[in-house]
N, CA, C and O of each residue as an XYZ file, in Angstrom:
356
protein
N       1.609     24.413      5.818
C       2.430     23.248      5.590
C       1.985     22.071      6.457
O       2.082     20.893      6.116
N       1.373     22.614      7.876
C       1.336     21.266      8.220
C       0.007     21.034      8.264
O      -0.406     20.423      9.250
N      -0.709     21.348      7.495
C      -1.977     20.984      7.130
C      -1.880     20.326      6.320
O      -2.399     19.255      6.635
N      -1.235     20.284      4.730
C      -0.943     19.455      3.988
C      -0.131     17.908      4.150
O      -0.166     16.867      3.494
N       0.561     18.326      5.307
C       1.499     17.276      5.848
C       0.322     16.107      6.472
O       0.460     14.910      6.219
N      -0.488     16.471      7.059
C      -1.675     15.846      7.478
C      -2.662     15.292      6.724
O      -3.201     14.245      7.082
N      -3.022     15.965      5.543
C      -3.625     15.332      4.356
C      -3.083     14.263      4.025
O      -3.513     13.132      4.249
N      -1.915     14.620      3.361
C      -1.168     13.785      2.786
C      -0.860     12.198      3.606
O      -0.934     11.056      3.153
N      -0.504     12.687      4.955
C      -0.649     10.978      5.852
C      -2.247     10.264      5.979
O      -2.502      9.062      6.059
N      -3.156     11.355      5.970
C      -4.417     10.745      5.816
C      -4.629      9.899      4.511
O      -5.494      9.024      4.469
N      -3.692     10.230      3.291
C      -4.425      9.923      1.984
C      -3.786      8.363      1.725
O      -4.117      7.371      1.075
N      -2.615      8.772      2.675
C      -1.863      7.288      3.100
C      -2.490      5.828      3.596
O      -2.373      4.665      3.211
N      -3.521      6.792      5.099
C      -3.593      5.421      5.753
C      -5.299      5.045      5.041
O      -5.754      3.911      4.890
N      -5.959      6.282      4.712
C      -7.402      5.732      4.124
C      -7.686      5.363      2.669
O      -8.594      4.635      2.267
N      -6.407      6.225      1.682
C      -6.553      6.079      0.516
C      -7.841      6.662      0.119
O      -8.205      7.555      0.884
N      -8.719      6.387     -0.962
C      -9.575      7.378     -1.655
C     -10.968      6.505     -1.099
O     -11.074      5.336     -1.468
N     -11.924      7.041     -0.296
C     -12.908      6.733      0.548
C     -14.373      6.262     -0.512
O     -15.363      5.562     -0.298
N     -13.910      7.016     -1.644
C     -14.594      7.265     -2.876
C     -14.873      5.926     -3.785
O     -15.946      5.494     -4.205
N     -13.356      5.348     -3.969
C     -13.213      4.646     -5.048
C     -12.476      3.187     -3.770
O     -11.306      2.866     -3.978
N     -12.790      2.886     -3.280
C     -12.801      1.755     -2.739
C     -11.558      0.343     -3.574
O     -11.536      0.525     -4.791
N     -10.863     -0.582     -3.243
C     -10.324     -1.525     -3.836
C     -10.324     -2.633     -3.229
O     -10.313     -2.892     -2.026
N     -10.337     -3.206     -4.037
C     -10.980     -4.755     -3.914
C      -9.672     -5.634     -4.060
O      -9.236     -6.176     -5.076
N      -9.317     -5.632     -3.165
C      -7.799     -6.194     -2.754
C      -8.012     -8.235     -3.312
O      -8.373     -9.073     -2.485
N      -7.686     -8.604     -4.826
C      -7.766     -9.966     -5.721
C      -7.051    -10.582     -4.745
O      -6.063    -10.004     -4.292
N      -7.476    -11.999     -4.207
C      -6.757    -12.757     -3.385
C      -5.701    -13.714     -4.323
O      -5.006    -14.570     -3.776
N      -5.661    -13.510     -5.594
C      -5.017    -13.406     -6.626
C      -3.645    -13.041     -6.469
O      -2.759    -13.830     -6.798
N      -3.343    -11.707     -5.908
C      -2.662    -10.630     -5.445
C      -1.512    -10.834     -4.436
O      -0.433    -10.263     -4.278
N      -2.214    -11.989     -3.727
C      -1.784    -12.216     -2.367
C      -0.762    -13.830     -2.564
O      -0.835    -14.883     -1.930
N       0.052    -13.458     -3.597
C       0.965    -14.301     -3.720
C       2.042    -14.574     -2.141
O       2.079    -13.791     -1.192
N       2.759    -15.781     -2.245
C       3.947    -15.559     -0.838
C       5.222    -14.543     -0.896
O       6.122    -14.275     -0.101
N       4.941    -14.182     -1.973
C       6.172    -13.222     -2.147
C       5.874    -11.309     -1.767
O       6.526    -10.350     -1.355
N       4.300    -11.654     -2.284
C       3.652    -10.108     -1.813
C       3.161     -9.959     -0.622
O       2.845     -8.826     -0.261
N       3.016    -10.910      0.120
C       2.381    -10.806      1.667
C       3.432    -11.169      2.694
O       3.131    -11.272      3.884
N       5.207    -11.452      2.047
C       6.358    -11.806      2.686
C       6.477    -10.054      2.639
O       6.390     -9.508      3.739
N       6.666     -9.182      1.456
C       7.372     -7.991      1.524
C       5.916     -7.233      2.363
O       6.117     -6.352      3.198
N       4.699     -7.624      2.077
C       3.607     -6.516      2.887
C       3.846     -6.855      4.415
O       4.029     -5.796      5.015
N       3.898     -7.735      5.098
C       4.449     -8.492      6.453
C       5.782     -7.620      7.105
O       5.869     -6.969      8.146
N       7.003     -7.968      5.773
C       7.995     -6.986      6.438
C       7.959     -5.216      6.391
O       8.539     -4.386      7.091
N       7.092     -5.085      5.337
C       6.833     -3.644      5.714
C       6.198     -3.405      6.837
O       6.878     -2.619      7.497
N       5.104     -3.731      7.451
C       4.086     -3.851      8.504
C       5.284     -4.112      9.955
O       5.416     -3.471     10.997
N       5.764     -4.925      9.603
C       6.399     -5.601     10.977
C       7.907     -3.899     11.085
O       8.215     -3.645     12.250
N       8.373     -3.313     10.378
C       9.509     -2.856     10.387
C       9.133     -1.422     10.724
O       9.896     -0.745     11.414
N       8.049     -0.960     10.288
C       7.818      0.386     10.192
C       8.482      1.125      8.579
O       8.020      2.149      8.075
N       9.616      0.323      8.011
C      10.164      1.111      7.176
C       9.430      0.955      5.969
O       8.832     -0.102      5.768
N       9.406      1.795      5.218
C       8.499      1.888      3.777
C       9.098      1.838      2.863
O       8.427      1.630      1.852
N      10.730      1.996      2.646
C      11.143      2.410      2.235
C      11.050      1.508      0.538
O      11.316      1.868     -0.609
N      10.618      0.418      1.048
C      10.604     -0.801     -0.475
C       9.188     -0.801     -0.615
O       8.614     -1.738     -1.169
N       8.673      0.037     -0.222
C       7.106     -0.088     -0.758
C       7.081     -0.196     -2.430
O       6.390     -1.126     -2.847
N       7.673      0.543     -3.338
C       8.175      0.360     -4.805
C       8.162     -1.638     -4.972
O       7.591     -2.426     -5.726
N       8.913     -1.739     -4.066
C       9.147     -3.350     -4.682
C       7.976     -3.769     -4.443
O       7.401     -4.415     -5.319
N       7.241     -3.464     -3.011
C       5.840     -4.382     -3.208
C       5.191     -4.364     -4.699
O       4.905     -5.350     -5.377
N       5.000     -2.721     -5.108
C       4.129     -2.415     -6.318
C       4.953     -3.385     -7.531
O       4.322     -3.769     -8.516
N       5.931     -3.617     -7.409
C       6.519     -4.046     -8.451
C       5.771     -5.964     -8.243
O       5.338     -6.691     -9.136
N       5.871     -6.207     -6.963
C       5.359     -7.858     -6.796
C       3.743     -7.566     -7.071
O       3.067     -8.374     -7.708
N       3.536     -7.107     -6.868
C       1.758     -7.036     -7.161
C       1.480     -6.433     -8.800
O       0.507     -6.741     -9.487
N       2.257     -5.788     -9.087
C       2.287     -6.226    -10.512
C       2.657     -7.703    -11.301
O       2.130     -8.327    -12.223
N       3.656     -7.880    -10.573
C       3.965     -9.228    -11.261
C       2.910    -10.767    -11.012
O       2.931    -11.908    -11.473
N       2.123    -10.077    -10.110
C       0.913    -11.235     -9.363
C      -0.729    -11.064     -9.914
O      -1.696    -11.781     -9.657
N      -0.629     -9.598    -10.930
C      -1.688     -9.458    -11.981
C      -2.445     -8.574    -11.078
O      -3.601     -8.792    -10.715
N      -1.717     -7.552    -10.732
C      -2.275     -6.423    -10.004
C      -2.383     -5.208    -11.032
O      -1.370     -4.510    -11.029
N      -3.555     -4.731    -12.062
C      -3.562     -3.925    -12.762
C      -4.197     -2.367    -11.906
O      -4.421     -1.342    -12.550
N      -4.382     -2.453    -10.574
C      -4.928     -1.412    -10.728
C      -4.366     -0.152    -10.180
O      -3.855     -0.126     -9.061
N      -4.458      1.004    -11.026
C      -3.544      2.222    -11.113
C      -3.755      3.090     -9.366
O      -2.997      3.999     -9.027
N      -4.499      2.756     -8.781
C      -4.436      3.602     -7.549
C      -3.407      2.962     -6.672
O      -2.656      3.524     -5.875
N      -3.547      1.082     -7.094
C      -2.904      0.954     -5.831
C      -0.838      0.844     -6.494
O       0.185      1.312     -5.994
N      -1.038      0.140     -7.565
C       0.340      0.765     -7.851
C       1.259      1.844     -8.028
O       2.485      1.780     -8.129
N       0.282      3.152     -8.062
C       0.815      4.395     -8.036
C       0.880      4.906     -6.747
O       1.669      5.828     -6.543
N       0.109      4.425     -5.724
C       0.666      4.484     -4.320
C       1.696      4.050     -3.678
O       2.334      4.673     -2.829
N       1.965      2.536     -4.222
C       3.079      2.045     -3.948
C       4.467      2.923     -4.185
O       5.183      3.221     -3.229
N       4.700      3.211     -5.200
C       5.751      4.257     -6.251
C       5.290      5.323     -5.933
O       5.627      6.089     -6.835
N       4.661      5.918     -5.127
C       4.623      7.448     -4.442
C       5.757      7.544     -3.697
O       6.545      6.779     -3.140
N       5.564      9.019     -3.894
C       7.077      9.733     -2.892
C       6.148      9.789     -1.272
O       6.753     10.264     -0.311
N       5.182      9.453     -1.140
C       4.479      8.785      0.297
C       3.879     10.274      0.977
O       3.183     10.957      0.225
N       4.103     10.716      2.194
C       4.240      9.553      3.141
C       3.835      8.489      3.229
O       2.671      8.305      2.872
N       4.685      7.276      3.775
C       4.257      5.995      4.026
C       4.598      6.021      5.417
O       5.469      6.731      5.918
N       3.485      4.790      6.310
C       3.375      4.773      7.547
C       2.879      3.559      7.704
O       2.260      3.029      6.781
N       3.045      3.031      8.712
C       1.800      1.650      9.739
C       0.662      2.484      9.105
O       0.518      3.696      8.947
N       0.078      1.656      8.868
C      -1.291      1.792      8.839
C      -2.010      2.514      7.525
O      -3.056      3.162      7.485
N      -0.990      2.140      6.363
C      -1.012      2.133      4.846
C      -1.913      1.345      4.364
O      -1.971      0.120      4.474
N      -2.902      2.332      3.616
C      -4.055      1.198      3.108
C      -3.885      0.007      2.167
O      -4.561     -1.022      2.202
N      -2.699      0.338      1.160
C      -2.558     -0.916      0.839
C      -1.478     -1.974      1.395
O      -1.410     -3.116      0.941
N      -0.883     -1.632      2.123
C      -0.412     -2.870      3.084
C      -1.497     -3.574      3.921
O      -1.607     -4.787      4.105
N      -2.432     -2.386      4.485
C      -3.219     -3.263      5.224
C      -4.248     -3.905      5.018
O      -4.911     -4.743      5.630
N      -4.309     -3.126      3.566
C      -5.568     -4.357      2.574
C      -5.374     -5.461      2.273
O      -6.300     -6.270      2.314
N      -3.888     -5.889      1.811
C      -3.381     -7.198      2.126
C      -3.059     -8.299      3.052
O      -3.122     -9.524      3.149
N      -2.805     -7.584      3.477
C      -2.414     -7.728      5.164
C      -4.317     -8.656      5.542
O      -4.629     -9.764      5.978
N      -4.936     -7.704      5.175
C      -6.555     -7.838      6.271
C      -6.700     -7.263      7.145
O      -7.498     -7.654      7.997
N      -5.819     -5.813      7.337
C      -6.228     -5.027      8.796
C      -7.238     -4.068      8.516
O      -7.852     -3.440      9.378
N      -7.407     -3.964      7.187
C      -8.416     -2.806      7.054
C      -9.441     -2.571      6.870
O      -9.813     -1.397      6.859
């Protein structure tokens, strides 16, 4: 179990090492880098869903990073797609 528990936060903060994303500055509306900011700044994840929902609405088609968003997580600091937006990563 807690091997998987460890995967699973890894798959969080690196996402797929494989398939790389190209974070559209498109993307980076004030409304998606207001909710990626307060996720980052709070620790809580808990609206990560709403980000996916603003980055859809900002012409975010791509299925890794919106199905991460709408994952049952773990989510943490240091979430690849917060911090792809963000620019920490």
């Amino acid at each position: 179990m807690e091997g998987q528990a460890q995967a699973d936060l890894a798959r969080d903060i690196f996402g797929n090492p494989f398939r790389p994303v190209d974070f559209a500055s498109a993307w980076r509306t004030d409304t998606v880098l207001g909710i990626a900011r307060e996720l980052y700044a709070s620790g809580d994840f808990t609206a990560l869903p709403v980000l996916g929902d603003a980055l859809q609405d900002a012409g975010c088609d791509d299925e890794a990073v919106l199905t991460h968003c709408r994952g049952a997580g773990p989510h943490a600091r240091g979430c690849w797609v917060v911090d792809g937006l963000l620019g920490k990563a």
